[in-house]
C-alpha positions in Angstrom: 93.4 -38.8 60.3 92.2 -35.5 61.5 94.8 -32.8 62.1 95.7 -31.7 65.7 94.8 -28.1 66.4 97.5 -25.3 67.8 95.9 -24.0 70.6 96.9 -20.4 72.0 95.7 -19.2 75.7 96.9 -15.1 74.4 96.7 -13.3 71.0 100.8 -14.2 70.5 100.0 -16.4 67.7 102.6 -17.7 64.9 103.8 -16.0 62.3 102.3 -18.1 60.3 99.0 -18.3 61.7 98.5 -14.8 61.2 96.9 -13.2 58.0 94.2 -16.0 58.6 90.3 -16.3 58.3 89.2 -16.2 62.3 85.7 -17.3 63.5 84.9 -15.5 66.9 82.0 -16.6 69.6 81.4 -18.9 72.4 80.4 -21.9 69.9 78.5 -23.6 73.0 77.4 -27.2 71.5 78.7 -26.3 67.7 75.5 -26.6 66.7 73.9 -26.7 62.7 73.6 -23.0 63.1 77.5 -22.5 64.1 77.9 -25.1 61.7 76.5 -23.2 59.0 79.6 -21.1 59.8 81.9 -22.9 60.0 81.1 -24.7 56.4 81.3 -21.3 54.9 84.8 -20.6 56.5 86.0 -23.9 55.3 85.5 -23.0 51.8 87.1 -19.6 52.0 90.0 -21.5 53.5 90.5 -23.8 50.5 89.7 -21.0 47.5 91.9 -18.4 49.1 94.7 -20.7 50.6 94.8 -19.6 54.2 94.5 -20.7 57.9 91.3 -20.9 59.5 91.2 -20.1 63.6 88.6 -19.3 66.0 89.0 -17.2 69.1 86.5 -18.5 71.5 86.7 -17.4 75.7 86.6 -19.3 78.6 84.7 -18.9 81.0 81.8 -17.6 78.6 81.2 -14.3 79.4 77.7 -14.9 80.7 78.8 -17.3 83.6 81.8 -14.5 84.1 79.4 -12.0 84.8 76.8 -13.9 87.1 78.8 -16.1 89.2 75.1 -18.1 90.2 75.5 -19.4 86.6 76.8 -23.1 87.3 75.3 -25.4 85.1 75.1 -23.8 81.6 77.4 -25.2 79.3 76.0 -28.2 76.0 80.0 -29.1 75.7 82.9 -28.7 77.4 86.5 -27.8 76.1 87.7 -30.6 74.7 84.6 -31.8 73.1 84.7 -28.5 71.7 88.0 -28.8 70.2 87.3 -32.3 68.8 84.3 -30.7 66.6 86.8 -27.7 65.7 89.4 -30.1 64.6 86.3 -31.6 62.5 85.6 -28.6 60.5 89.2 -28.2 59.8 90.3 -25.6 62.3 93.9 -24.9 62.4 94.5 -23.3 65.5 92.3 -22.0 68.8 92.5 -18.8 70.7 91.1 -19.7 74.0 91.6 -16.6 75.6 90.4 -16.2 79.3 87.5 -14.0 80.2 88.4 -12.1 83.2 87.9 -8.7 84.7 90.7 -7.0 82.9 89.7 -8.3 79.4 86.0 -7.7 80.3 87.2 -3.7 80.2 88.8 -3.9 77.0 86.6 -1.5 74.2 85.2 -2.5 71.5 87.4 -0.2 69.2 90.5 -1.5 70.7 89.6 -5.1 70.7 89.2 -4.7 66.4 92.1 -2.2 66.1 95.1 -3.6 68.7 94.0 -7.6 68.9 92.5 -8.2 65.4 93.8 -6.2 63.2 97.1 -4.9 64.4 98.3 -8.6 66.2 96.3 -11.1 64.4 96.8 -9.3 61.5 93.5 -11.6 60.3 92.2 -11.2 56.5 88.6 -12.5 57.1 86.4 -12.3 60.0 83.4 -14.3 60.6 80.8 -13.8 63.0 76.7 -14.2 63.8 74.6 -11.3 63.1 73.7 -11.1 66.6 77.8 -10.9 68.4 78.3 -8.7 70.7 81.8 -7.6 72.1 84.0 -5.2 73.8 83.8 -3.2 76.9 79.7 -3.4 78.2 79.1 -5.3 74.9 79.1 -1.8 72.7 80.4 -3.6 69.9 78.4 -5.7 66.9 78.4 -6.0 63.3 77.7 -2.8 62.6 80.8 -1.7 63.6 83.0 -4.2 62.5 82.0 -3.3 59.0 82.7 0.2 59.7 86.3 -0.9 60.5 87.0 -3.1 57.1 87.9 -0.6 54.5 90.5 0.9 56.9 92.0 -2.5 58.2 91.6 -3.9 54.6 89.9 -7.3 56.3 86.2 -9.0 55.1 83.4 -9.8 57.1 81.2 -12.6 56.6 77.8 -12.7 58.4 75.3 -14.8 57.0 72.1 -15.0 58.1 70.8 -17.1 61.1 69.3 -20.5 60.9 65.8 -20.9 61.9 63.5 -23.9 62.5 59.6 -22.8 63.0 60.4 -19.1 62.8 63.0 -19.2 65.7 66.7 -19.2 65.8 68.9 -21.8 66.2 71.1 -21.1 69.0 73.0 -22.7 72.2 70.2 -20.7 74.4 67.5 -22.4 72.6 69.2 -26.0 73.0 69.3 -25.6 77.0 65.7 -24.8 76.9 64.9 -27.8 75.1 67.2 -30.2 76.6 65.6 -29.0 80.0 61.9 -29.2 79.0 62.9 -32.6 78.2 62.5 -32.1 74.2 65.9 -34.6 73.4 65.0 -35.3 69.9 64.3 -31.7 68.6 67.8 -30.6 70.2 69.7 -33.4 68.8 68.2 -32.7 65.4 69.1 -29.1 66.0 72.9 -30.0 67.0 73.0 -32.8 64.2 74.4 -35.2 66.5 73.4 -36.8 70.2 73.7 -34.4 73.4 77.0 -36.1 75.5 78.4 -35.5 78.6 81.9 -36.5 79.2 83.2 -37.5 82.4 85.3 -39.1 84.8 83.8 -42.7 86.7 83.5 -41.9 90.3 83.5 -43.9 93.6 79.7 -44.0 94.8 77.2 -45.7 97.5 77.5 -48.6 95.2 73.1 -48.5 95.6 73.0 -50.0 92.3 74.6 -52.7 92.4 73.4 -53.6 95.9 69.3 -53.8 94.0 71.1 -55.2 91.0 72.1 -53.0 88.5 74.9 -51.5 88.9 76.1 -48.0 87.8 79.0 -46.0 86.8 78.7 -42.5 88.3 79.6 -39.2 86.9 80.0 -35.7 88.0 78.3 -33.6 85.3 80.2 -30.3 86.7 79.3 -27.4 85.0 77.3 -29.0 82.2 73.4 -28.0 81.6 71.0 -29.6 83.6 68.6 -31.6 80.8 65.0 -32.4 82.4 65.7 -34.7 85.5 64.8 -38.6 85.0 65.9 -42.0 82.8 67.2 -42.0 79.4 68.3 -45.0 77.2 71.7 -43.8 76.1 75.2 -45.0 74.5 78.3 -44.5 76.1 82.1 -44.9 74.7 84.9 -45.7 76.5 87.6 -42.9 76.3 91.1 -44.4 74.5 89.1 -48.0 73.7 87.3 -47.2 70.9 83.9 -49.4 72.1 80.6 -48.2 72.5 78.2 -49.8 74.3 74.2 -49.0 74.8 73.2 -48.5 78.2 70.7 -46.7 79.9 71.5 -43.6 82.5 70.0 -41.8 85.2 70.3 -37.9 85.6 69.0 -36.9 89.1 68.8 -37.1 92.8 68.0 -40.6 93.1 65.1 -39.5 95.8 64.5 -43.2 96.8 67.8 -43.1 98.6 67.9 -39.3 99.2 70.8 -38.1 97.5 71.2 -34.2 97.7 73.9 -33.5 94.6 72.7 -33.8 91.4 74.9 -37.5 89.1 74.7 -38.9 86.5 74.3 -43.0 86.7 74.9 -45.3 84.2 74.6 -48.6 83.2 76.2 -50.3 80.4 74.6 -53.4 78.6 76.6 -56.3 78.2 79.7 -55.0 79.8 81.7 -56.6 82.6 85.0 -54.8 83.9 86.2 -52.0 86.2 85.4 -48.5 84.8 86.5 -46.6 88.1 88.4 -43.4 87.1 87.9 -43.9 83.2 86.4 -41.3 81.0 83.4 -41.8 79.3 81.4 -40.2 76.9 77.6 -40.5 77.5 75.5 -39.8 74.4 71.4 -39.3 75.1 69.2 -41.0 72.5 65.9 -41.2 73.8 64.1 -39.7 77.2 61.9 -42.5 78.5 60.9 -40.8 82.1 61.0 -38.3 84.2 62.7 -39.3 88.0 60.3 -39.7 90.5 60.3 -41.5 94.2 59.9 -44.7 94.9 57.7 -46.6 97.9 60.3 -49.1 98.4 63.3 -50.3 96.6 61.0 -53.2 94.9 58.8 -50.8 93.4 62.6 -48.9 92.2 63.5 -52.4 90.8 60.3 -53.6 88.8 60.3 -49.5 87.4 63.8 -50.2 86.1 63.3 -53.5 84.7 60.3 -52.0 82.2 62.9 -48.8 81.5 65.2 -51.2 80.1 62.9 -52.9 77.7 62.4 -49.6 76.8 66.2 -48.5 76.1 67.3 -51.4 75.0 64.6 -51.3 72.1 66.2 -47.3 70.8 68.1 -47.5 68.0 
């Protein structure tokens, strides 16, 4: 069973969780490269016997600084948590990003929050993190500051995959080109979006397939169109394979972007659940239809399709 995580919203941790090993950054998706962290971490954890946190903010400071930024984020909180419990995390700063911490400096953030309240023992970080007041912090400093505050930091060096680095800005830009397979290798897992069923126009089932629909909210926008997916059913433990669509529906002129979906083999009301909609395979982009026949016949051949993905 894996161990529930002691999540904080301030720096007023427990005694006990101070004098820890503390992973800081947005950890957007937990991808291999955060992974690569986190694996490190865990062993430091069991050879030197001590508590392993991570200090991530909310909203990430990018979307705090440009308010346009609305869809941005591979995972939201608690999928985030879930994959912190996963690598063994024992307790989660979650500390909001606001004006006032926005201000705070660089020097102060390492000598009042880290040192002098966390009291932590092992920092670890990417070579690229950034922090404090007009992001005048980074790496460099922090190792400037570890003799004096008698704490270790660990940096290793990035992952790559053809000569680029793995990071959460490179997964948006291939979920949005479309590239599912690459970002899913790169996240060692399937892309999901978790949401609650809404009420809709009921336009699927009135052509014959029906759909449970989902507000995606602040979640990146992959590459518009029809994917064969599988989706679980929150507290139920079943999976089933469906097949989803991400869009405007433009056959029936829907303005706000949804997320569709159609389970195979599954009879039952899902209105209100949560669901957890995992992307296997893009089969096409969306695109509009003459006439809702032309809609139907489209859908029947993108079901042989998803039903055929493993």
């Amino acid at each position: 069973m894996v161990k529930k995580i002691k999540i904080y919203n301030n720096f007023n941790i427990n005694l006990k969780d101070k004098n820890s090993i503390i992973l800081i950054g947005n950890f957007d998706g937990l991808h291999s490269g955060h992974q690569k962290l986190f694996k490190q971490a865990q062993k430091f954890k069991k050879k030197m016997n001590l508590r392993l946190g991570v200090i991530t903010f909310d909203p990430i400071p990018k979307m705090f600084f440009n308010k346009k930024i609305k869809n941005y984020r591979i995972s939201n909180f608690e999928q985030k948590i879930s994959y912190f419990e996963n690598f063994g995390v024992d307790f989660l700063i979650n500390k909001s990003f606001n004006k006032k911490f926005s201000k705070i400096t660089s020097h102060n953030f390492i000598e009042n929050i880290l040192c002098k309240r966390l009291k932590l023992k092992y920092i670890f970080v990417s070579n690229n993190f950034r922090f404090g007041y007009k992001r005048e912090g980074n790496v460099k400093l922090l190792k400037n500051y570890q003799e004096k505050y008698k704490f270790k930091l660990i940096n290793p060096k990035p992952l790559k995959k053809k000569n680029k680095i793995i990071s959460s800005t490179l997964i948006r830009k291939l979920l949005q080109k479309g590239n599912l397979n690459i970002a899913n290798k790169i996240l060692k897992r399937h892309w999901s979006i978790e949401g609650i069923v809404e009420k809709g126009r009921m336009m699927g089932k009135k052509i014959g397939f029906p759909t449970c629909n989902i507000d995606i909210k602040n979640y990146i926008i992959a590459k518009i169109g029809v994917y064969a997916v599988k989706v679980k059913i929150n507290n139920t433990g079943k999976a089933y394979k469906g097949i989803a669509n991400l869009g405007y529906r433009p056959t029936f002129n829907q303005k706000k972007i949804l997320l569709e979906v159609n389970l195979f083999n599954f009879s039952g009301n899902l209105y209100n659940k949560k669901l957890s909609v995992e992307f296997l395979k893009f089969i096409r982009g969306e695109k509009k239809f003459n006439g809702v026949d032309d809609l139907r016949n489209q859908i029947k051949r993108d079901l042989v399709i998803a039903k055929n993905v493993k």
